[in-house]
VEXDREN-2710 file (C-alpha; in Angstrom, 1 decimal):
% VEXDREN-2710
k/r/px/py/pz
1/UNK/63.9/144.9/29.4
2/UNK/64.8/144.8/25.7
3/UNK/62.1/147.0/23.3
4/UNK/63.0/146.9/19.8
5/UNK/61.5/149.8/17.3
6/UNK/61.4/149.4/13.6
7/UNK/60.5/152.3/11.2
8/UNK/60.0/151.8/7.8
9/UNK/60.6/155.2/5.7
10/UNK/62.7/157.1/3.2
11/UNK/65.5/159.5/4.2
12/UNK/63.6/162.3/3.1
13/UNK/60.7/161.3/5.7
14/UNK/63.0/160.9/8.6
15/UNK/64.8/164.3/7.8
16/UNK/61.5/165.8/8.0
17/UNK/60.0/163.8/11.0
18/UNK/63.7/164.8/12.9
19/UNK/63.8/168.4/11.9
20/UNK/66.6/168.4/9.9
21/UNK/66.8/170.4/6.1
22/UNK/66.5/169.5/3.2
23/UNK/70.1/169.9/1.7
24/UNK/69.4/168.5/-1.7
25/UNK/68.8/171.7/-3.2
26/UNK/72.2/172.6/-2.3
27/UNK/73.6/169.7/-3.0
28/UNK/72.1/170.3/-6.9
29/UNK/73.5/173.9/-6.7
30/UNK/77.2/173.0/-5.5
31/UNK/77.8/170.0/-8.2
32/UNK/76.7/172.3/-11.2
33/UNK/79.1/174.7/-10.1
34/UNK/81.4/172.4/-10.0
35/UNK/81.0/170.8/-13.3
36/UNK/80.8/174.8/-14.4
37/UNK/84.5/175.2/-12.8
38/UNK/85.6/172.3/-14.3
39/UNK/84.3/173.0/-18.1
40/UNK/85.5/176.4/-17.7
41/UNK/89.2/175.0/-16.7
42/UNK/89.6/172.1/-18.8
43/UNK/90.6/173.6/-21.8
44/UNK/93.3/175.6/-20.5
45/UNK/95.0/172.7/-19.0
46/UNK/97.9/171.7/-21.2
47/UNK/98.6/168.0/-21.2
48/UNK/102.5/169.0/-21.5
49/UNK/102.8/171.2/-18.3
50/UNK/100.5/168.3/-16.5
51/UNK/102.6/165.9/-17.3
52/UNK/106.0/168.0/-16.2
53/UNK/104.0/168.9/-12.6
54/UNK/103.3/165.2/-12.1
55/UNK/106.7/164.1/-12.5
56/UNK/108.9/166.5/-11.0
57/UNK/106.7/165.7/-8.0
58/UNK/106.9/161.7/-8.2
59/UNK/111.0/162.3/-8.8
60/UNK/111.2/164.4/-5.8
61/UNK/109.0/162.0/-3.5
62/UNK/110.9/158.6/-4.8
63/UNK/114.1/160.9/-3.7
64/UNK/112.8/161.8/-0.8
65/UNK/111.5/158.4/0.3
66/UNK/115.1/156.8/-0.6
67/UNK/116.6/159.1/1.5
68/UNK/114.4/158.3/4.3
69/UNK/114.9/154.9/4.1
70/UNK/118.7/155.3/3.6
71/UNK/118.4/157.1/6.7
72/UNK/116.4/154.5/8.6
73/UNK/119.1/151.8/7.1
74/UNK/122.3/153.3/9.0
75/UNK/123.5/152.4/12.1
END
């Protein structure tokens, strides 16, 4: 026997019909925060020392994945 069931209703209905909360709220809370944070921080990021931080660690990986495949290359 093969019973098929089809509901037609919102997420916000079937959060509420399964018992489950409401997290929007909190959801609404944790972004402005965030984009708080991120105003706050913005301005005392310095393009320069970015820039330096991102390199030094794409040199070190391109090193590091050369060595491992000189590595995996040797007998």
């Amino acid at each position: 026997m093969k019973v098929n069931v089809e509901i037609d209703c919102t997420p916000a209905e079937a959060r509420a019909f399964l018992g489950l909360p409401d997290v929007a709220p909190l959801n609404e809370h944790l972004v402005a925060e965030m984009k708080r944070r991120m105003d706050e921080n913005i301005t005392a990021m310095q393009p320069d020392e970015l820039m330096k931080t991102w390199t030094s660690f794409g040199l070190q990986a391109q090193d590091q994945f050369r060595k491992l495949m000189e590595a995996a290359a040797k007998p």
